[in-house]
C-alpha positions, 0 to 999 in steps of 0.5 A: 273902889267898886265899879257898882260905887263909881255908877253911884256916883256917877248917876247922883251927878247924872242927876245934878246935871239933869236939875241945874241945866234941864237942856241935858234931858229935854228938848224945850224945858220950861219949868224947874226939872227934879231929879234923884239918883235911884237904883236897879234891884238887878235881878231883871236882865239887862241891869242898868247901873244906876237909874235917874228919876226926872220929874217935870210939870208936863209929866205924868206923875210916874214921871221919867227914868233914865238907866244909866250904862257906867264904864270904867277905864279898865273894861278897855274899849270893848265896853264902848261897844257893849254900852252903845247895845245895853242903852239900847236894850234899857230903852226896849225893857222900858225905861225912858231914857238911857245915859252912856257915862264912859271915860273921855279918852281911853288909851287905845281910843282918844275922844272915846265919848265923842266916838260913842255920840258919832256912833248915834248920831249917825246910826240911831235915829233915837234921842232917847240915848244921852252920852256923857264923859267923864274925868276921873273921880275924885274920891276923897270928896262927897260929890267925886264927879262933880263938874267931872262929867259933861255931856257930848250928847244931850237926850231928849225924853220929853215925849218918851213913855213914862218908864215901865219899869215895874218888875226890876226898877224899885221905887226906892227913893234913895240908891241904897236898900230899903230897910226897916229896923227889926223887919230887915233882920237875918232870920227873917230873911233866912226864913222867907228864904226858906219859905221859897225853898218849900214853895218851890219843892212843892212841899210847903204846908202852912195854913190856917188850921191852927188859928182861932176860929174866931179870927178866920170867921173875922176875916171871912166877915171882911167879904174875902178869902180868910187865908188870903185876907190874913196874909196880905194877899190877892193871888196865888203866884208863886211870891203869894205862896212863899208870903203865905208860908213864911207869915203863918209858919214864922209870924202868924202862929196858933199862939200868936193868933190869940189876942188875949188870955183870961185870968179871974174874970180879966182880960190879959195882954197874950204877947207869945213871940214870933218864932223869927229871932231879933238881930241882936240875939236877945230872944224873939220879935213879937209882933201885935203887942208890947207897946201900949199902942200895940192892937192887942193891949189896946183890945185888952184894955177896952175889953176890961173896960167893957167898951168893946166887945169879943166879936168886936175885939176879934174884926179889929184884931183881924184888920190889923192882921191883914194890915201887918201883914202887908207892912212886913211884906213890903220889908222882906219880900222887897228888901231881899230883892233889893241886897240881891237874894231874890229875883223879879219873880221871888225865886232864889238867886245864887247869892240867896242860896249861898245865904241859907245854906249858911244859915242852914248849916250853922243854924244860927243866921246871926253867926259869923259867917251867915251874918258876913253874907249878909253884911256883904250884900248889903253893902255891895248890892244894898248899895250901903258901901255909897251910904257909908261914903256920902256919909263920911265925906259931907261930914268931913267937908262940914267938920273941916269948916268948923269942928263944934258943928251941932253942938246944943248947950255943950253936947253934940246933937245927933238930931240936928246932925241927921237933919243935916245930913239929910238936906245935903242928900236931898239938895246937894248930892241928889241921892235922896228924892225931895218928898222922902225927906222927914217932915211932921213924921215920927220916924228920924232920918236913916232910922232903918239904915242906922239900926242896920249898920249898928247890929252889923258893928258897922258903926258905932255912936257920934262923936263932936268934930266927926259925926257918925263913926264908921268901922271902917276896918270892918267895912273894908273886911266885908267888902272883901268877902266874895259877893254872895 
């Protein structure tokens, strides 16, 4: 088992300790406390491992977050030392809050985490720092530190600053990646990658020359720079110019731009196809059109009926351009941060250009080798390998209490399955934040995750007495590859 596994397990029952007795991170804690197990994107040194969001009726509603510092067993006692620094350093990068979660003995250092409480209470004037030690875990259970950890040292954040956590603290509200289905892909990761390459070189060359003159004169109608208007963007950062190469070279293209084609006095549907290719190698994703509630067959529909007209048709088209354009970015741009493959700052990391150069080499992000990496990260940095585990192991406690779980009119219900699924994250395991959970929405619980695993051949369907089934042959043979 990992050391990023056993932090994530560590920081959900951080969590749970933090909501059932509030003494744990506050001095004087009237009121109900919530708290979340979250997650670092690691690109910001130094790199907590593991952050705990704890919201409370007396907090700001940025609330409070707290790093988490894990040591295993075999980083020896030099690790005491480094944990009592790193809280500290968590604590100056702008966090809350810091917990030190450390072995309760060592062989060479009995009462290891009572040392660690001496070392603050003696030296530190901060009650900012909580130190807690655990027993080891229990792997097989969905919870493996549960009633394992105690506290030696209670912190108390209820005058600290609300964390300034900007740059390398998410806002995910889970401890795995965000992803989307058909956002999150290969080459559309492969690409932004390779816009960043260009940006960096000085050599990039989108721009919107191609594009309809009348789309960029929409735009400009908005009171805003067409470029900038069109692409989602407000600056010219260095992460501003990789967006704007990456969406009018690979999205917004000259054909793309053009809503509709005229055939005989009618107007028709134009759904050209991006030139980002789907993850599961069936042609390319198209964006604007396909589906009836898609912006241009709306736009035609309304054209042909004489209820809208073409500089109507071209403002409309243009607000959803510019609105696209900041739903995607919020799944590339975030989600490349959030498996490791860029910085804080949008430049390359060593696992991002290990990445491209396979897709680079191969020409194809979606072969084995590409496609590995991929996996890899997501299960390593994505934090999808703890996903998998709390997964597999609520499933295996609820199926262990009755086989014919959801089971609807003789046929295993997947929908009340994930449902579940997601209470048991949200309530129990305290790796979900309560307001993410479904309620009233079109999209069903881990609809992105899922989509992923599934083109990853990471799981496979349901089945009665098991729930999701996980490859896990293939999860392990990835997990084996180098972390990218």
């Amino acid at each position: 088992m990992s050391h990023d596994l056993h932090a994530s397990w560590a920081s959900a029952e951080i969590a749970t300790m933090f909501s059932e007795d509030p003494s744990c991170c506050l001095a004087s804690p009237p009121g109900k406390v919530e708290a979340f197990a979250g997650r670092e994107s690691k690109v910001v040194w130094p790199h907590a491992d593991g952050v705990v969001g704890v919201e409370h009726p007396t907090f700001s509603k940025e609330g409070r977050k707290v790093a988490v510092e894990f040591k295993r067993t075999n980083e020896g006692i030099h690790g005491v030392l480094t944990a009592i620094g790193q809280a500290q350093a968590y604590l100056l990068k702008g966090y809350s809050g810091a917990a030190i979660v450390i072995p309760q003995d060592y062989e060479t250092l009995a009462r290891a985490s009572e040392y660690v409480r001496d070392v603050f209470d003696n030296c530190s004037g901060t009650k900012q720092v909580g130190v807690f030690g655990y027993a080891p875990p229990v792997v097989t259970s969905p919870t493996p530190f549960r009633k394992r950890i105690v506290a030696v040292r209670k912190m108390e954040i209820d005058h600290a600053p609300p964390a300034k956590e900007t740059k390398s603290y998410t806002g995910s509200e889970t401890q795995w990646a965000h992803v989307r289905e058909g956002s999150s892909t290969p080459d559309a990761f492969y690409r932004y990658l390779q816009s960043v390459k260009l940006v960096s070189a000085e050599v990039a060359s989108a721009d919107l020359a191609v594009l309809p003159r009348e789309l960029i004169l929409a735009a400009e109608s908005k009171g805003a720079d067409a470029e900038k208007y069109l692409t989602y963007t407000v600056g010219d950062d260095f992460r501003d110019c990789c967006w704007r190469e990456f969406w009018l070279r690979y999205v917004l293209t000259a054909e793309v731009a053009k809503p509709w084609k005229a055939d005989g006095g009618k107007y028709q549907v134009n759904g050209a196809p991006s030139l980002l290719r789907r993850a599961d190698g069936t042609g390319n994703s198209v964006f604007f059109s396909g589906r009836k509630d898609s912006v241009k067959n709306q736009i035609v529909e309304e054209l042909n009926a004489e209820t809208l007209s073409e500089a109507e048709a071209w403002d409309r088209f243009a607000a959803n351009v510019h609105n696209r354009a900041h739903s995607l970015r919020e799944d590339v741009d975030s989600g490349l941060e959030h498996v490791g493959f860029i910085d804080a700052f949008g430049r390359l990391t060593d696992s991002g250009f290990r990445f491209v150069e396979a897709c680079e080499r191969s020409g194809d992000p979606n072969g084995e080798h590409a496609r590995g990496l991929f996996a890899s990260a997501l299960l390593r940095h994505g934090q999808f390998a703890a996903l998998l585990h709390y997964i597999h192991y609520v499933s295996e406690r609820q199926f262990g209490k009755d086989a014919l779980s959801f089971q609807v009119n003789g046929k295993f219900s997947k929908e009340e399955y994930l449902a579940f699924l997601e209470s048991e994250f949200v309530d129990d395991l305290k790796v979900m934040r309560t307001v993410s959970k479904r309620g009233g929405t079109a999209r069903k619980p881990f609809q992105g995750e899922l989509a992923q695993l599934r083109q990853l051949g990471l799981v496979d369907g349901y089945r009665i007495g098991v729930g999701l089934v996980v490859n896990w042959p293939k999860v392990l043979e990835i997990m084996e590859i180098s972390s990218p």
